[in-house]
N, C-alpha and C positions, 0 to 999 in steps of 0.2 A: 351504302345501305339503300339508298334511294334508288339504285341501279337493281340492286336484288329486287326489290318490290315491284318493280317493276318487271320486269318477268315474271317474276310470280306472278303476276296478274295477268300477264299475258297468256298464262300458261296454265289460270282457271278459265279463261276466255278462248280459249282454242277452238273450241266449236263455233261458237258466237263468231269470231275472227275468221272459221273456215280456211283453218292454219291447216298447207302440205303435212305431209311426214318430215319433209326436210325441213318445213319453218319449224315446225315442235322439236325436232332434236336439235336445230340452233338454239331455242330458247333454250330448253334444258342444260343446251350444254351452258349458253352465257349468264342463268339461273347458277348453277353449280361454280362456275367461276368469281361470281361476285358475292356468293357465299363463303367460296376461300379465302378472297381477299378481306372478306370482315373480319373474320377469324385471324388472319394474321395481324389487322392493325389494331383489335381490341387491344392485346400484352403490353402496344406501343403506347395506345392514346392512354391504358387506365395502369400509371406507374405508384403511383401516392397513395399507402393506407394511414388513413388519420384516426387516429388512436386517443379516446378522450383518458388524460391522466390528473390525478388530484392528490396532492402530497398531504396534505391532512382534512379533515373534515372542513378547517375553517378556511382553507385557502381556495384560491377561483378555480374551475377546473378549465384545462388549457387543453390542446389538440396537437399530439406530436403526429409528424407526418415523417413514414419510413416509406424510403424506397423498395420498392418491389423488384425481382427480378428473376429469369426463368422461362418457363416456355409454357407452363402447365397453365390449368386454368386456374378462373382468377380467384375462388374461392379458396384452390389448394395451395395458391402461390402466396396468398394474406394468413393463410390458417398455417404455414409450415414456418412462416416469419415472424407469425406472433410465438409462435411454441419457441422457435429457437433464440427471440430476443425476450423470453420469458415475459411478454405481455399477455399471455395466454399461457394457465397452466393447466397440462392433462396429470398430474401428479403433485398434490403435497402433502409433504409430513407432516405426524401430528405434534413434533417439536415448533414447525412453519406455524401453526396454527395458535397455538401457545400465545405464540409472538405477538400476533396478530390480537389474539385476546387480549391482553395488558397493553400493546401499544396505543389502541384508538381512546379509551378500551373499548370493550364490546360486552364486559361483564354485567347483568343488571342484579336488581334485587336490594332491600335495604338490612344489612349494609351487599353491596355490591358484587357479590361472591358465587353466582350462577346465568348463567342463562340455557336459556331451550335450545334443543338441535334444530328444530322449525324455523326459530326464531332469527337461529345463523346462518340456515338457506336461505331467507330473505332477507339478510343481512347482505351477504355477496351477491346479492342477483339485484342489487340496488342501490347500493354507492358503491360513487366511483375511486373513492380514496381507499377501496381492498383491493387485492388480487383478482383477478381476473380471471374463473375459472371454465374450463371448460365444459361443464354441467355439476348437477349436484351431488353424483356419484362419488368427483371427486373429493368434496368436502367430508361426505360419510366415510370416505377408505380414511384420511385422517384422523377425524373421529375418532373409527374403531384403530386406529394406530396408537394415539396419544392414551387413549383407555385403559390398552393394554403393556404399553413400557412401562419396565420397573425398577425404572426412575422417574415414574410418574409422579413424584413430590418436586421435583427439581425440572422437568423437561414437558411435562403437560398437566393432564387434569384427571378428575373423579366423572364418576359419574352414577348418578340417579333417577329412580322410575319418578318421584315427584318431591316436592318442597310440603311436610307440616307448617304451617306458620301458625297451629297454637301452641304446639311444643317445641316450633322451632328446629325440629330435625328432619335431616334429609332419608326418605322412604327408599329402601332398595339398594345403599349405597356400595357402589362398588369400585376397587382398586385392581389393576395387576390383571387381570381378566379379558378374554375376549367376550364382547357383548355383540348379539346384534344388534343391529341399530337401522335404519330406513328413514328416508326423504320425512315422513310426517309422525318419527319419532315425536312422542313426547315427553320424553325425557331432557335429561338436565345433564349439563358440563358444571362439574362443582369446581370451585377454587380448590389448590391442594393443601392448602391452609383450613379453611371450614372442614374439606376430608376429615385430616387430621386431629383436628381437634375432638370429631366426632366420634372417631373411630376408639380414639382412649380414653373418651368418658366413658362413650359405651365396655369397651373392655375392662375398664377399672371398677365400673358399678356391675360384674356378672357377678352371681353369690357362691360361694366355696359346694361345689358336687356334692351329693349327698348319697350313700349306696341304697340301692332299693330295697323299701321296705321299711327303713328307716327316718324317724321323726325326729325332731326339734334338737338341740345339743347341738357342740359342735362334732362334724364329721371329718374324717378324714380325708383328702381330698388327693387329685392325682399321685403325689410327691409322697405320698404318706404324712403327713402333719396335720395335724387337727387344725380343721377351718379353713385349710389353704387350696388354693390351685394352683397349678401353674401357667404361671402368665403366658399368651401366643409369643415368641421370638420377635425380639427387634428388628426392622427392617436392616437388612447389613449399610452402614458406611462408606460409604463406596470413595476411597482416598487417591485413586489412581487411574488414568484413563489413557490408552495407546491406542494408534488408529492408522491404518496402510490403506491408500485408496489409487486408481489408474484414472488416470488423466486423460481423457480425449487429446490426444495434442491438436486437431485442428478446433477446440473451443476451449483450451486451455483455462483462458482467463473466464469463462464464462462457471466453468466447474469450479473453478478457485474461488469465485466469487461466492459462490452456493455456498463452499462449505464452511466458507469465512463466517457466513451468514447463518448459517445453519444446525451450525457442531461449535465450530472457534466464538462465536460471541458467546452461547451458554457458560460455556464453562471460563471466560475472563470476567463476566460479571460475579462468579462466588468470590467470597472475601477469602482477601489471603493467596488467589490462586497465582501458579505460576505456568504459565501456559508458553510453550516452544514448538514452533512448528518451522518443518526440515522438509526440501524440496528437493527430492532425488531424479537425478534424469540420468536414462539407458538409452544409446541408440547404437544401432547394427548397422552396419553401412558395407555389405558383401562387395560396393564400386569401389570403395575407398573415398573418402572425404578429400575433394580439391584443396590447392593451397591457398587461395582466397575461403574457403569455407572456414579450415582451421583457423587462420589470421583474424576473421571476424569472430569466431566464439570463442577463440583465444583470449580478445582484447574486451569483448563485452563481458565475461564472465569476470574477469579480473577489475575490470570497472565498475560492476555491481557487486565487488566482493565477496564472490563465490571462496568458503572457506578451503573447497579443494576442486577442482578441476585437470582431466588429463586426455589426449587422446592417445588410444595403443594400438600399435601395428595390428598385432593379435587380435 
């Protein structure tokens, strides 16, 4: 580096120096050379991104250091490492988020059962024991993800324009729905409990239709019966869940990981459940597979007790 600078100075001083044409394209050219050589030893000398991680709020936060590696620069070689060792997320669901909610928790309110969308951009942009996001965009794709599943009782949350606290109900509430939503939303992520609860008072205190025109009595109401309506349908029961997904094979474990985490815990915390997951593997081999290749997935498969395993000429 000391060497580039040096030229370079040579080489705002040319006049001053009363430098040939031949001194000025030496320097240029030994200017451009000890600029390539920076370039190539930065990738070498700067290998170590240190990473601050914090496993819950109460514990110290510590500095993991991952190796770097590549040819790019170094911003893209730290930003393409954090995305693939998921220290950095350009993407999460609003099931991830959920999670996220009840684990730290992150819910406030007395009792506990909401917080602001504001509130949880500066939530993630401020400690270090959450996720690590790549801006706050991705927190709102979330958001509007979790809003709008429906199985949002079971997998995310409600959501509301604001909190009564003299009547105690939530303003705006909505389920099932796509909402917009934006960085300086002020709205609310409701528990799906509080929802809930609100949502069949509200519907059980509507008053029986009345036809127009008509006063006081009882009237006949959708169904035809005096005084009645008919109640909105019950969310359906959902008793049964199947799921086919493609496996990265070169980050196998990495995708297993997710969906372990992702799909497979939800549904082993319902009471009662019985959850079975099955790892199917296809491969096409137009060379044909060696006999050391067979020999080894032969013997590993049958050591990890693979319930069938074969390979065919065909």
């Amino acid at each position: 580096m000391r060497r580039y600078l040096a030229w370079e100075s040579i080489l705002k001083e040319k006049q001053t120096l009363d430098l040939s044409l031949q001194q000025v394209t030496q320097a240029e050219g030994q200017e451009t050379s000890a600029d390539g050589t920076v370039n190539a030893r930065v990738p070498e000398a700067y290998q170590w991104l240190l990473v601050p991680v914090q496993a819950s709020p109460s514990s110290a936060v510590e500095f993991q250091a991952v190796r770097l590696s590549g040819q790019d620069a170094l911003a893209e070689r730290a930003s393409k490492k954090l995305a693939k060792d998921e220290l950095l997320l350009t993407r999460m669901a609003g099931t991830r988020l959920r999670m996220e909610l009840d684990k730290i928790p992150l819910w406030r309110g007395n009792p506990a059962e909401r917080v602001s969308v504001k509130q949880l951009v500066d939530d993630f942009a401020r400690y270090v024991y959450l996720p690590r996001l790549k801006n706050s965009s991705v927190l709102i794709n979330a958001v509007r993800e979790g809003v709008a599943l429906v199985t949002w009782e079971q997998d995310s949350f409600a959501y509301a324009d604001s909190y009564d606290e003299a009547s105690g109900r939530y303003r705006g509430l909505r389920v099932w729905q796509h909402v917009p939503i934006t960085d300086n939303d002020a709205g609310l992520l409701v528990r799906p409990g509080a929802a809930r609860r609100q949502i069949e008072a509200e519907t059980q205190a509507e008053p029986p239709e009345q036809r127009p025109g008509e006063k006081g009595g009882e009237q006949p109401g959708k169904n035809g019966r005096a005084g009645t309506s008919v109640a909105p349908p019950a969310a359906p029961k959902f008793k049964r869940f199947h799921a086919a997904v493609v496996l990265d094979p070169e980050r196998v474990g990495r995708d297993a990981s997710r969906i372990a985490d992702e799909v497979v815990s939800h549904l082993k915390g319902l009471d009662g459940a019985k959850v079975k997951v099955t790892l199917e593997i296809e491969a096409e081999m137009p060379e044909g597979a060696p006999d050391n290749v067979v020999r080894n997935v032969n013997e590993n498969s049958r050591t990890l007790k693979f319930t069938s395993y074969e390979f065919e000429p065909e």
